[in-house]
N, C-alpha and C positions, 0 to 999 in steps of 0.2 A: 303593465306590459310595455316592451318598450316598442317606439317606430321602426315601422319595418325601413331597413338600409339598402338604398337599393345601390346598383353598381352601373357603371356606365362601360355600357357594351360600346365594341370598337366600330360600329355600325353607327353609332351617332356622328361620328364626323363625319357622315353623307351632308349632316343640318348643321356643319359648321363647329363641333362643341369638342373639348377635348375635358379634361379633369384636374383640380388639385386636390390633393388631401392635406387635410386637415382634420383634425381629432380623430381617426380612423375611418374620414367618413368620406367618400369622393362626392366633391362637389363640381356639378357643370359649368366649364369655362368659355364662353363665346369666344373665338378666334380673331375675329373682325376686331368687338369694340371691346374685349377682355371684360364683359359683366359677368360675375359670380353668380349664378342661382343657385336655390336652394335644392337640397337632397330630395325633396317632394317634387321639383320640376326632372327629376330623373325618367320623363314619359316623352316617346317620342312625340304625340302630336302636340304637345307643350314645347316640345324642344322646334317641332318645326314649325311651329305658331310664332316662335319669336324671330325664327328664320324670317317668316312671311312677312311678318308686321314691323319687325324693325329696320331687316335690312331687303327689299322685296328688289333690288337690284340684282341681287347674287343667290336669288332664289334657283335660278336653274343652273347654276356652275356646279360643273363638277366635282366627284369625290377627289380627284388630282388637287384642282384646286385647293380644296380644304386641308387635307391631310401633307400639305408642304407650310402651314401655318402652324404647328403646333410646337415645331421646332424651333424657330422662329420667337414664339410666344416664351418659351422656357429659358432660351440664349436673352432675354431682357430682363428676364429675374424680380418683375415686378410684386409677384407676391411676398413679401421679405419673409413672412411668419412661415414658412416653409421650409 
């Protein structure tokens, strides 16, 4: 049976995360420091556990905030395999 694929709802960049795909599968992209999690951290309170813990700064900024980085992240073109 294979792993269930989860999708990342547009509700996650409240916690900062936007997506790349890759092999058909959308993986969570942090905005701030551009780390890749895996398909299985596709859960909000994982996605806002790494909010809290890694960047506890920017923990109460706004969705504004977040969702004018994602743009931003995609104009740098860092993921080449894409």
């Amino acid at each position: 049976m294979a792993a269930k694929k989860r999708k990342l709802s547009g509700d996650y960049v409240k916690f900062g995360f936007t997506f790349i795909e890759k092999e058909e599968l959308q993986l969570p992209q942090y905005v701030i420091c551009m780390k890749v999690l895996s398909n299985d951290s596709l859960r909000p309170n994982l996605l806002e556990w790494h909010l809290k813990q890694q960047h506890p700064t920017l923990f109460l900024k706004t969705i504004e905030f977040f969702s004018s980085k994602p743009e931003s992240l995609k104009r740098m073109r860092l993921d080449k395999s894409v």
